[in-house]
N, C-alpha and C positions, 0 to 999 in steps of 0.2 A: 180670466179677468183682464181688463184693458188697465194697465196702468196708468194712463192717462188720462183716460175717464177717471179714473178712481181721482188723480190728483185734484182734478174739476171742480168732482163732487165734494172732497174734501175743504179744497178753497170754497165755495161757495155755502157751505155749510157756514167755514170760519166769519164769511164776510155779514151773514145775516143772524149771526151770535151777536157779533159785532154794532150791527143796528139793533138790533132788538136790545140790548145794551145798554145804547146809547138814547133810546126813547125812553127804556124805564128809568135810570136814572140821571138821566138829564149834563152823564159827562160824557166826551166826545171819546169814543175808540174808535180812532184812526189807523193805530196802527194796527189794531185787529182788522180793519178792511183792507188797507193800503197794503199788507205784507202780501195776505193770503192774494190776490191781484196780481203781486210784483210777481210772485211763484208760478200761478197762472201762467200766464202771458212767460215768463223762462220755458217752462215744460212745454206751450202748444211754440214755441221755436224749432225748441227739441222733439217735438213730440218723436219724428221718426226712431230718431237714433237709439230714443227711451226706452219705446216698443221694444225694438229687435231687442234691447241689450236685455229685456226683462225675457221677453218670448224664448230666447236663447237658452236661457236660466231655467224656465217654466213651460215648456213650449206646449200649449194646450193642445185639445185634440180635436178633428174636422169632427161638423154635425153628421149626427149619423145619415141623414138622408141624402148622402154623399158617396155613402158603400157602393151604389150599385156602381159609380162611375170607376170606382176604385176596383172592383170584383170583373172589371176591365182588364186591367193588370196580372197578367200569369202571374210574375212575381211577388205580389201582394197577396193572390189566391194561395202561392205554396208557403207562404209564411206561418209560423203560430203565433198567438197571443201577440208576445214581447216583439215578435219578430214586425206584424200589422201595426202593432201600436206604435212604434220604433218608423216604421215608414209613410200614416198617416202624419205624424209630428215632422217629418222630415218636409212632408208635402208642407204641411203648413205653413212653414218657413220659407220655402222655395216660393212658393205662391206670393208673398209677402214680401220678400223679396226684389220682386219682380214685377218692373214697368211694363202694362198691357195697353197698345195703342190701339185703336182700329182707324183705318184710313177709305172712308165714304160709310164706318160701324160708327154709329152713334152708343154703343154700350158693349162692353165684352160678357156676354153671360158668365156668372158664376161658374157653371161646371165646365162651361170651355178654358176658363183660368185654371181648374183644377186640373183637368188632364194634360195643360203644358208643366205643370208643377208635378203630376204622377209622372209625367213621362220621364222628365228630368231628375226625379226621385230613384227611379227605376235604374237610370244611365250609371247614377252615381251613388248608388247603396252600397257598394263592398267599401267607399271611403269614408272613414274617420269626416272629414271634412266634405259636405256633398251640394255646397255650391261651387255651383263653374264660373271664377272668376272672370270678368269681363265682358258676362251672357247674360246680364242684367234686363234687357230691351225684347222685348216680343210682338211683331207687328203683323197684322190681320189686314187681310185685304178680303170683301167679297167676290173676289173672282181670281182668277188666273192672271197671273203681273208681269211686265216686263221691268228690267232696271238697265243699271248701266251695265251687270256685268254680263249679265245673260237678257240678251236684248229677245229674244223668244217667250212665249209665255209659261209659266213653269208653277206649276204648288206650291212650293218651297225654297227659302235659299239661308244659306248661312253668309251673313256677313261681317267677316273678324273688326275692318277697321272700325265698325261703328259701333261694336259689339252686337248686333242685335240678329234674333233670326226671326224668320219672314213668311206665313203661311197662311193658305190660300183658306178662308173659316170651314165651308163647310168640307174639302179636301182631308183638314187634320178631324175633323168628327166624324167624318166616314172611316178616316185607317182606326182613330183610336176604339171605334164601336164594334168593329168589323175588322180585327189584327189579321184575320184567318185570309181573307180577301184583300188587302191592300196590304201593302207598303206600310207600318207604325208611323209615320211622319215623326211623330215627335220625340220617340226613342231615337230616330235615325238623324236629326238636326241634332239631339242636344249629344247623340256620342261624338257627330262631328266637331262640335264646341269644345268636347272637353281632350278629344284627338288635337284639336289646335290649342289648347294647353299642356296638352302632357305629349306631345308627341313621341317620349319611350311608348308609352300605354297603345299608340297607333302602330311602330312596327312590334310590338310584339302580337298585337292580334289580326297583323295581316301575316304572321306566320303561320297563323290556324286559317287563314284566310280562305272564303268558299269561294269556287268561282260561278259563273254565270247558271250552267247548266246545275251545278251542286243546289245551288237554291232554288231552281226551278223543281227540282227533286225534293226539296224539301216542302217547300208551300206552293207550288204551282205557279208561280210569279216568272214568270219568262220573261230574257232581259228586254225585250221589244215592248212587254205591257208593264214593265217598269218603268221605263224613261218613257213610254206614253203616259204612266200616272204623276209622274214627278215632274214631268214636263223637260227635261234637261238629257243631251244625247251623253254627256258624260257625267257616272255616278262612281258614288264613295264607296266601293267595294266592300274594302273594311268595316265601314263603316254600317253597309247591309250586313256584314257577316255577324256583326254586334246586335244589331236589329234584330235578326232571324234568333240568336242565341235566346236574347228576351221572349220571341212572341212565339217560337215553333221550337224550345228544347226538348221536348218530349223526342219528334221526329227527328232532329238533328242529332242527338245522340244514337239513335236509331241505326243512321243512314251512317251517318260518319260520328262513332263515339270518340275516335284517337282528338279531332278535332274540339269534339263536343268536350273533351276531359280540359284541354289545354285552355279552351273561352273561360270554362268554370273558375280554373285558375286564378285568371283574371278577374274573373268576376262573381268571387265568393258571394253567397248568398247571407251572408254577416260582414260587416265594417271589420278590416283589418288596419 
């Protein structure tokens, strides 16, 4: 239920009580229309703030015809029940949360919103708390971009001062459809996000930290067709080794359990 709507429907119910009232019996209810109005017009002020704080409380759950995007998600796939339910609600919120621009995109599709809000759900499921404060902003570009910091053309970029992170549309819908072959984009910008909030969380997982050739062994990603996909000659190590943990743990555990035991750690498969 939209709370807001609801309040809507509510006032405009009160207001044509109100006339209807005031035609049959011929006295004025003003303040049956004027209140219901005044309330109106409060709530669509508020309306945001209203949402969240209800949503938060009640946080509904995505239409189903949203699974498949979600069955995207290794870590969605090994969940049960409480556990999907618990992470589709989390999306929802993030999703909600969160300002989608596109720059030369006339419309962010639905399910491209959803999988920066899965991927971000994903980053940040072991927390109690699972938005990344100050990563409110998500900006699309149809092609490969340059900026001021990385004047090269690149898929992706994190940029703290403005909060906002930066990818390239159809780049993050190929990693998130296709994890086994690309780079996740969007596990791997929002772990950088929440590395540049919690920076303990970044040196302890560049203490499991993989290096170049480790993840080549892992998912085939050689560091040369990684910074050819990402577009950038310097990448977040870490911040892949968090990446790979999400989309290739079966094999990382595998290859390197001692490693694979320590990311787990970090990154319980339940809110601690």
């Amino acid at each position: 239920m939209d709370p807001v709507r609801a309040t809507y429907l509510t006032a405009l119910c009160l207001i044509l009580l109100g006339a209807v009232l005031t035609w049959q019996t011929g006295e004025t209810y003003t303040w049956l229309m004027l209140l219901p109005a005044i309330a109106a017009a409060g709530v669509y002020t508020l309306s945001p703030q209203i949402r969240w704080r209800y949503w938060k409380k009640n946080p509904p759950d995505l239409p189903t015809d949203m699974a498949p995007i979600l069955e995207r998600f290794p870590l969605y796939r090994s969940l049960d029940l409480d556990g999907k339910r618990d992470f589709r609600r989390r999306t929802f919120l993030i999703r909600e949360a969160t300002e989608y621009t596109g720059m030369a995109i006339d419309n962010i599709p639905p399910d491209v919103r959803l999988m920066v809000a899965a991927s971000a759900a994903t980053v940040t499921f072991h927390r109690e708390e699972f938005l990344v404060p100050g990563f409110e902003n998500v900006v699309f570009y149809p092609h490969q971009f340059p900026t001021p910091e990385h004047e090269r053309l690149h898929a992706s970029e994190l940029y703290p001062p403005d909060g906002v992170i930066i990818y390239t549309l159809n780049y993050l819908i190929r990693s998130v459809v296709e994890p086994d072959k690309y780079l996740q984009l969007g596990i791997y910008e929002y772990t950088r996000a929440l590395f540049h909030t919690d920076p303990g969380l970044r040196a302890k997982v560049a203490a499991h930290s993989l290096t170049f050739p480790e993840v080549e062994e892992i998912t085939g990603f050689s560091e040369e067709a990684l910074k050819e996909f990402v577009g950038l000659e310097e990448l977040d190590l870490p911040a892949i080794t968090a990446t790979v943990f999400h989309t290739h743990a079966a094999a990382l555990a595998q290859r390197h359990p001692g490693k694979a035991n320590g990311l787990l750690a970090l990154f319980p498969p339940r809110p601690v």
